[in-house]
C-alpha positions as CSV (number, residue, x, y, z in Angstrom):
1,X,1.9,-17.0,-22.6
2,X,-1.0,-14.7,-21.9
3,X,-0.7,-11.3,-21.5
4,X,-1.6,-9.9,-17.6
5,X,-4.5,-7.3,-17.7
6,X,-3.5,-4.0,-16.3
7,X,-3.9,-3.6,-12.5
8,X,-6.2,-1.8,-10.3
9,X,-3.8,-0.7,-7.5
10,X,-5.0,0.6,-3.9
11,X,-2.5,2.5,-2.0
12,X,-2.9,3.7,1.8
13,X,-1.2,5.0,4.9
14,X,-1.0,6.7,7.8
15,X,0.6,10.0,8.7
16,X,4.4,7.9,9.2
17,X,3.8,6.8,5.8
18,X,2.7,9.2,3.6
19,X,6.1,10.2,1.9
20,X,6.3,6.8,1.2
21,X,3.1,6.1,-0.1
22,X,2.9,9.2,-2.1
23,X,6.5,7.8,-3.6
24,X,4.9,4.6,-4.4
25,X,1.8,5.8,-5.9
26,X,3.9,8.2,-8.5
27,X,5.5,5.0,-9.4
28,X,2.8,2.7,-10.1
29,X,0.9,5.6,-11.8
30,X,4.0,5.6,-14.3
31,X,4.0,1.8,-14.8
32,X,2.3,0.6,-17.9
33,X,1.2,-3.0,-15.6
34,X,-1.3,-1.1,-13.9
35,X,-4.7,0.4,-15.1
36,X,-5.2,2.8,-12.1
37,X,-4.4,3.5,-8.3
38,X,-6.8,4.6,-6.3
39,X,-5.4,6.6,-2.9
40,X,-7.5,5.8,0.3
41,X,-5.7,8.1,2.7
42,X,-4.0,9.4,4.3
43,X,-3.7,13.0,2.2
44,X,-1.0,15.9,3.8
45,X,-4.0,17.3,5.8
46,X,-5.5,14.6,7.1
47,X,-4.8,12.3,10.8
48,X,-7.0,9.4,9.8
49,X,-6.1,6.1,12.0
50,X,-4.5,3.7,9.6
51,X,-6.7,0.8,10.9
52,X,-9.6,2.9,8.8
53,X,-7.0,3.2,5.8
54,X,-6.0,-0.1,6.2
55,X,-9.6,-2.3,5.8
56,X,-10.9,0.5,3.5
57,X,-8.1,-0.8,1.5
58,X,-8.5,-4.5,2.3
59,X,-12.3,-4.4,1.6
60,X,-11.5,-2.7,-1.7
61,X,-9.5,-5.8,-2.8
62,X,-12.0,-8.4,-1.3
63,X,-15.1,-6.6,-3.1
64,X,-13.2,-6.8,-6.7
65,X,-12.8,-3.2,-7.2
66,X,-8.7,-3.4,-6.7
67,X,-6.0,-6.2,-7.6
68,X,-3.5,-5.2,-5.3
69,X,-3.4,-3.1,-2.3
70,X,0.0,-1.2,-0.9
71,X,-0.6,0.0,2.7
72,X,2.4,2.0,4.6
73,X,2.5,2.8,8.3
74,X,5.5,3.1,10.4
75,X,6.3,-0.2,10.6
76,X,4.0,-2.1,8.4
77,X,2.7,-4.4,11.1
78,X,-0.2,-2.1,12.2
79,X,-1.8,-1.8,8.2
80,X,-0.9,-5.8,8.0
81,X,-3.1,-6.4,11.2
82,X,-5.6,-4.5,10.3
83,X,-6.2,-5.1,6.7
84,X,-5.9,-9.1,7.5
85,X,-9.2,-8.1,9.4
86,X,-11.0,-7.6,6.3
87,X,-12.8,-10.5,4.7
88,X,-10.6,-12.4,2.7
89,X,-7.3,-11.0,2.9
90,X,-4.0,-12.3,3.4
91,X,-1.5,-9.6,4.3
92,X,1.7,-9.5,5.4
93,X,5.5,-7.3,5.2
94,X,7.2,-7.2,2.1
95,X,6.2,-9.6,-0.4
96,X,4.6,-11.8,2.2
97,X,1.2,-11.5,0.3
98,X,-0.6,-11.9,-2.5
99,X,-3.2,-9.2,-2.8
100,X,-2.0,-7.0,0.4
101,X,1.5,-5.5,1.0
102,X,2.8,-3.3,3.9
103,X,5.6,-2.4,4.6
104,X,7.4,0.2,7.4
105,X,8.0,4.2,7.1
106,X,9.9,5.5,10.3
107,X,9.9,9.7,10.6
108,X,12.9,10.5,12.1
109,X,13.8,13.6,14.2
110,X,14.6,16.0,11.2
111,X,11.0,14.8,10.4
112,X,12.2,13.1,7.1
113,X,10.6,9.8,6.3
114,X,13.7,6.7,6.2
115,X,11.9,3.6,4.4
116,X,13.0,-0.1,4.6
117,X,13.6,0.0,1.0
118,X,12.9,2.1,-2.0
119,X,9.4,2.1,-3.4
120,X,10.4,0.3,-6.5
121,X,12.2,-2.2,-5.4
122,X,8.8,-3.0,-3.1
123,X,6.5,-3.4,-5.8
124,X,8.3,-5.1,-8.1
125,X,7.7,-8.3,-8.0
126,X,4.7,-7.2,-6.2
127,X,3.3,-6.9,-9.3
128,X,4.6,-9.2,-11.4
């Protein structure tokens, strides 16, 4: 069996998301599968539109510069939509994909961000 070259890993959201994505780009920073993640937005000060986030992400992937791409908004659908507009790209909710995942982030009142499942368990076979 050959042995898997790390992975480039682009990760992206929108302000719903960003809890999540932050969560999930800690964890694949700490997994020895991937080479590198590279964070297209959204940071803690920024509003950007996650359609931008979204087919920055999906370009990124389509132009050989990531493997993967992990895209978070508050339900997933709007990064899928968008980043399936990029040349290319096939993506989809939660493991539906093979280069781009989304999946859903919904702020509640408290402002605390409730995920559809935990960022591990997302990636994991993601990656594999």
């Amino acid at each position: 069996m050959t042995e898997q070259a790390p992975l480039r890993i682009v990760v992206g959201s929108d302000d719903a998301g960003l809890q999540y994505k932050n969560a999930l780009k800690k964890d694949r920073e700490n997994d020895p599968r991937v080479a590198h993640v590279v964070d297209v937005g959204v940071g803690s000060d920024e509003h950007t539109a996650y359609p931008h986030v979204a087919v920055n992400a999906a370009r990124m992937a389509a132009e050989g510069k990531a493997d993967r791409a992990l895209l978070v908004c508050g339900t997933g659908l709007g990064v899928a939509i968008s980043a399936n507009k990029g040349p290319q790209q096939i993506a989809g909710r939660a493991r539906a994909a093979p280069t781009v995942e989304c999946d859903g982030a919904v702020r509640t009142r408290s402002g605390t961000t409730r995920t559809k499942r935990r960022p591990t368990a997302m990636t994991e076979t993601f990656l594999a």
